[in-house]
N, C-alpha and C positions, 0 to 999 in steps of 0.2 A: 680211700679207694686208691687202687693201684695206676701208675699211671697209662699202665697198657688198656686196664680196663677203661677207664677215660675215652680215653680215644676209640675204641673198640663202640662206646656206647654214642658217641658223637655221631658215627661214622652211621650209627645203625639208625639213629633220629634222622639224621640226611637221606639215608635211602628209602628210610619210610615217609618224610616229606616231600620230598621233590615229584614223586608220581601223585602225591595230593596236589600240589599244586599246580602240577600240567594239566591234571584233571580239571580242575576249578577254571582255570586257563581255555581249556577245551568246553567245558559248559559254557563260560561266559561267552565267548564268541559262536556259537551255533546259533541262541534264539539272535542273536543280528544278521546274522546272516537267515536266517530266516526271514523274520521281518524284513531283510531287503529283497528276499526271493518273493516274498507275499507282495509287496511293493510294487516291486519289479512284474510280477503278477496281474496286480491291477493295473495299472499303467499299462502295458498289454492292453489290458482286455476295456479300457479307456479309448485306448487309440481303434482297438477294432470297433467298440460301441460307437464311437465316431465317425467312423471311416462307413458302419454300416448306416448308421445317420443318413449321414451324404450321401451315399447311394441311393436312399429310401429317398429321401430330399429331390435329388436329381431327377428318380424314377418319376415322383408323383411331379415335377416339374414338366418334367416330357408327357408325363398321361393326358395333366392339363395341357399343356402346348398340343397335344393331338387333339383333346376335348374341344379343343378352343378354334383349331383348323377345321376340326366336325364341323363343329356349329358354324363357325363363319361358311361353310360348302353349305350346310343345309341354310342358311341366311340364303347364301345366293342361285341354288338350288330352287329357295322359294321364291328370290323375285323375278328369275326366269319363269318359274308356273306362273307367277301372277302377273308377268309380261305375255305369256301365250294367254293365259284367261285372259287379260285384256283385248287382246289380239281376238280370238274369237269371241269377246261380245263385242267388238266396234266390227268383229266384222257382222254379225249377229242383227246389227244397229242397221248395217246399209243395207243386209237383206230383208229385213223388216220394213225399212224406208221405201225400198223397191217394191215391195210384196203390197207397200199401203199405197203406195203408186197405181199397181197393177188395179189394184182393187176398185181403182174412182172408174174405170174403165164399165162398170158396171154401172155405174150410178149417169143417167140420161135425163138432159134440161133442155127441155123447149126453149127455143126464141124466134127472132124475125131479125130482119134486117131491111134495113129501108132506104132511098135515096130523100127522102120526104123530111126536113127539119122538123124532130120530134117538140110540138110544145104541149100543155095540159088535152087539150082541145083532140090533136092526133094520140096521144099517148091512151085518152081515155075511149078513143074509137077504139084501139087494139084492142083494150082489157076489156070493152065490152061486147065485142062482137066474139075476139078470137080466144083471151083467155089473160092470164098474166104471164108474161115473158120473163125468165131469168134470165138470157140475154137479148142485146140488142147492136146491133152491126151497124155503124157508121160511119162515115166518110173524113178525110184528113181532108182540108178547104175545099171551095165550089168546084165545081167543074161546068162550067155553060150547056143550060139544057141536058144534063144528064141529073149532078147531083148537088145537094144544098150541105158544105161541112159543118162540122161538128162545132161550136162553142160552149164559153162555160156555161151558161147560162145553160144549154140541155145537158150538159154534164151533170148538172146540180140537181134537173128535175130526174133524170134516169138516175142515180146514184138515190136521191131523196125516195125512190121507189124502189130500193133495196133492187134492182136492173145492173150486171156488169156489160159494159159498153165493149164491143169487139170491133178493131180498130184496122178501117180497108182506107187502103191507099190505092188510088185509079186514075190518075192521071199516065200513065202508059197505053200506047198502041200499036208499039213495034216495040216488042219483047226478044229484041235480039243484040247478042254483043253483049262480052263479058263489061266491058267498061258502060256500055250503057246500064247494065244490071246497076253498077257500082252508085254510077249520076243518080238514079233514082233512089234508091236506098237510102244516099247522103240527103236526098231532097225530104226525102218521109221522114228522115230521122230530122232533118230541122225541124219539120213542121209540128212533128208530135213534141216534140223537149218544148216550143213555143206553144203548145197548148197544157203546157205540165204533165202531161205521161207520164207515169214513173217507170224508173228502168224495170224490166222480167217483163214487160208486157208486150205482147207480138200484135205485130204488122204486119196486114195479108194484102200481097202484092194481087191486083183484079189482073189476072188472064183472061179476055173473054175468047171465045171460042173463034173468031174470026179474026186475032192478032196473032200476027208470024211471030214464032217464038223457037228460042233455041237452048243448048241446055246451058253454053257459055253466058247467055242472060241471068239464069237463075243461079248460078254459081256467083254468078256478083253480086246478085243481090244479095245470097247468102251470107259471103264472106265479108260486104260491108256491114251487114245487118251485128252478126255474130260479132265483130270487132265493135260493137257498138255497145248500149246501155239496154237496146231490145231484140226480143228472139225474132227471128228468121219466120213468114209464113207466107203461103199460095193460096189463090182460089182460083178455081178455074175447074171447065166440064171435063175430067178426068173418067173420057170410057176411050176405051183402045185404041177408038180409029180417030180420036184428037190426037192435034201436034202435042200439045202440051204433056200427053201421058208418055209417049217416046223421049221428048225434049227432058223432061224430070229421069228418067230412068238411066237417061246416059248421064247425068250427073256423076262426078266421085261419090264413093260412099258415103261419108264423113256428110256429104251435104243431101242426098238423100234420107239418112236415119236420123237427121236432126231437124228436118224443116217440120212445120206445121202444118200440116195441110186440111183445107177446109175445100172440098170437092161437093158441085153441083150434079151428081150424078149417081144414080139414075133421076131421075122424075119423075112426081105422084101427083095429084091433088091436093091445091090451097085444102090442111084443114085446120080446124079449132086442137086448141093441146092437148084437150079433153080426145079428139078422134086422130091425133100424131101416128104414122105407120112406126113398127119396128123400125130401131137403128140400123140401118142396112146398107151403108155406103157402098161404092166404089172407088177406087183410088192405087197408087204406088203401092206394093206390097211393103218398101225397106223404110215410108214416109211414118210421122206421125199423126198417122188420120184421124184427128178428132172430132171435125165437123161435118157435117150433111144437111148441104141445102136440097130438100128435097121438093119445093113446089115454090113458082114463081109465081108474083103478079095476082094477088087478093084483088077482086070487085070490089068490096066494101070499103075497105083500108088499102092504100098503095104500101105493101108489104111483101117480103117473101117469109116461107116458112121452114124452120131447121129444129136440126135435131142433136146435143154437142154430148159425147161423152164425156164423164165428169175431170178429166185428165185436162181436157179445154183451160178450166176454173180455174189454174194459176196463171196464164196467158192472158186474160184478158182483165182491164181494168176498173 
């Protein structure tokens, strides 16, 4: 072979390899660069799958964090309701309490009240001429010629005869002056704690109708009574044209709507509890009028006769 030709064919092998080989050059590096673009690709779509993650993460973080503030509102939502429910049943409680108060007001027990120391012998003159008494009214110590007080011994027989004892204190006869009020009350109040009294049980101060009385009297008595271990009470003939029904009425309020009052007015006939008139006092409109002595001075039995409504019953002993 000629040497032109040589060279001529050399020349021709070169030009026909070198665009194979830039080609093979060019193949091999696209699938890499592909694969780094698919890569590249996914990694992207890693980072947004993640990123949407966290979002969704966050969200349902915050939904519960609102879920959780719900319920905690409706938690305390509900123990406000069940602070006003509360609320109106206690209040629900007093007015029921009050309403079963009101209601003793209906319920009326016969008794007597005597100056005469009750023993077997008296107790059984009562129950046989007049009736059986549920209560019985007597006296805190003697008083000369008037009354014989109370010991245990007829505590035990009245009590033993299922009898509550309603507790008058009479040594007064000038019912005037707030500090006299005061003396006597401290004196009643010794003498009931020395006879065992227990405390809620009232003490009814004897007004009679011919003792000067005023209202600063009975405001003593009240306010030492009330500062004390027993309730605050009066007796006395409470009709208009007595002292004592003016004398109460100028009281403060507070000592008017709280005292107990057991009024001798009007006046009927000694009767048996079987023949008792209606409960029909007279008295203070603003008072707690419980009792009515309605007839004085029994033939048979030295006794008076009353009539208590049933509100009396925690008052006496």
């Amino acid at each position: 072979m000629k040497k032109y030709e040589l060279i001529t064919l050399i020349s021709l092998i070169i030009v026909v390899t070198i665009p194979i080989i830039l080609l093979s050059i060019l193949n091999s590096s696209k699938p890499g660069d592909a694969v780094n673009d698919t890569n590249s690709e996914e990694q992207q779509n890693d980072d947004q799958n993640t990123n949407d993650n966290a979002n969704k993460d966050k969200d349902k973080d915050n939904g519960n964090g609102n879920k959780d503030n719900g319920n905690d509102g409706d938690k305390n939502n509900g123990n406000k309701d069940n602070e006003d429910e509360g609320s109106k049943n206690n209040e629900g409680s007093e007015n029921n309490d009050d309403a079963n108060k009101e209601d003793k007001s209906d319920e009326i027990h016969w008794g007597v009240d005597s100056a005469t120391y009750t023993d077997e012998d008296f107790l059984g003159c009562v129950v046989d001429n007049y009736g059986q008494p549920a209560i019985w009214g007597r006296y805190l110590g003697d008083k000369e010629d008037v009354s014989f007080g109370l010991d245990k011994e007829e505590v035990e027989l009245l009590h033993d005869n299922d009898i509550k004892i309603l507790v008058i204190y009479n040594h007064v006869e000038d019912a005037r002056g707030y500090d006299n009020g005061v003396a006597h009350a401290e004196e009643a109040i010794a003498m009931a704690s020395d006879l065992g009294i227990p405390e809620g049980v009232a003490i009814f101060v004897d007004i009679e109708p011919d003792y000067p009385v005023d209202a600063e009297f009975m405001e003593g008595w009240y306010d030492a009574m009330s500062d004390s271990d027993y309730e605050p009470g009066v007796y006395g003939v409470f009709s208009e044209e007595n002292d004592i029904f003016a004398a109460y009425e100028s009281m403060k309020n507070e000592a008017q709507e709280n005292t107990i009052v057991w009024t001798a007015f009007p006046q009927a006939e000694i009767t048996t509890k079987e023949d008792a008139p209606e409960f029909d006092p007279t008295g203070p409109e603003k008072s707690k009028l419980y009792g009515w002595q309605y007839a004085i001075d029994g033939e048979t039995c030295n006794i008076d006769t009353n009539l208590f409504n049933g509100n009396m019953m925690e008052f006496l002993w």
